[in-house]
N, C-alpha and C positions, 0 to 999 in steps of 0.2 A: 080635751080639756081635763078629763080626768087624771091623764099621766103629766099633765103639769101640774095639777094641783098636788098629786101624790110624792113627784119630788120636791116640789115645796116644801112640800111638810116634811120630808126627810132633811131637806138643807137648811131648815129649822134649826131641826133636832140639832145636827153635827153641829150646828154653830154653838150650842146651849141656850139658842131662845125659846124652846119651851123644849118640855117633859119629854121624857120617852115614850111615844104612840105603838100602839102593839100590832103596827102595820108592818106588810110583807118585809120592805125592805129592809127592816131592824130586828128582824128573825133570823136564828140559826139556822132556820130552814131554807133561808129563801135561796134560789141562786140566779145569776142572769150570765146568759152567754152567749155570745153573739146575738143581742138585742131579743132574745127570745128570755122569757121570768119562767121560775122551775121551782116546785114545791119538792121541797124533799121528805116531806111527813104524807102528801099526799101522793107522793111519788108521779107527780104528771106537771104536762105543761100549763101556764095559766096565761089566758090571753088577760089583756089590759082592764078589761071589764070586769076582770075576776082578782083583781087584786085588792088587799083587803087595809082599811083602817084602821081596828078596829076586832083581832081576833083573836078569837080565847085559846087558839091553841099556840098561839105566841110563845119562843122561846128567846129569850134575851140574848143578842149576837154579843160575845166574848172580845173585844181588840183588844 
């Protein structure tokens, strides 16, 4: 339930119906590959439970 609610909120965003959330997937940091989520500021893997809303070390992903 969680990683649906969290790409919600990401497919939000991309559409411009709301703000930009300072959650994993709108981070410079984040990366996913082959279905596995990867902190690059923490340098480690992050299971689905670990992904964040909501975090201060947020860096705004550039496109």
């Amino acid at each position: 339930m969680l990683s649906g609610l969290l790409k919600l909120i990401y497919e939000l965003n991309q559409a411009g119906v709301i703000t930009v959330q300072r959650m994993c997937f709108t981070c410079a940091n984040y990366h996913l590959e082959n279905g596995q989520h990867y902190c690059r500021l923490l340098q480690s893997k992050l299971a689905a439970n670990e992904l964040r809303i909501d975090c201060p070390e947020h860096e705004i992903l550039e496109t």
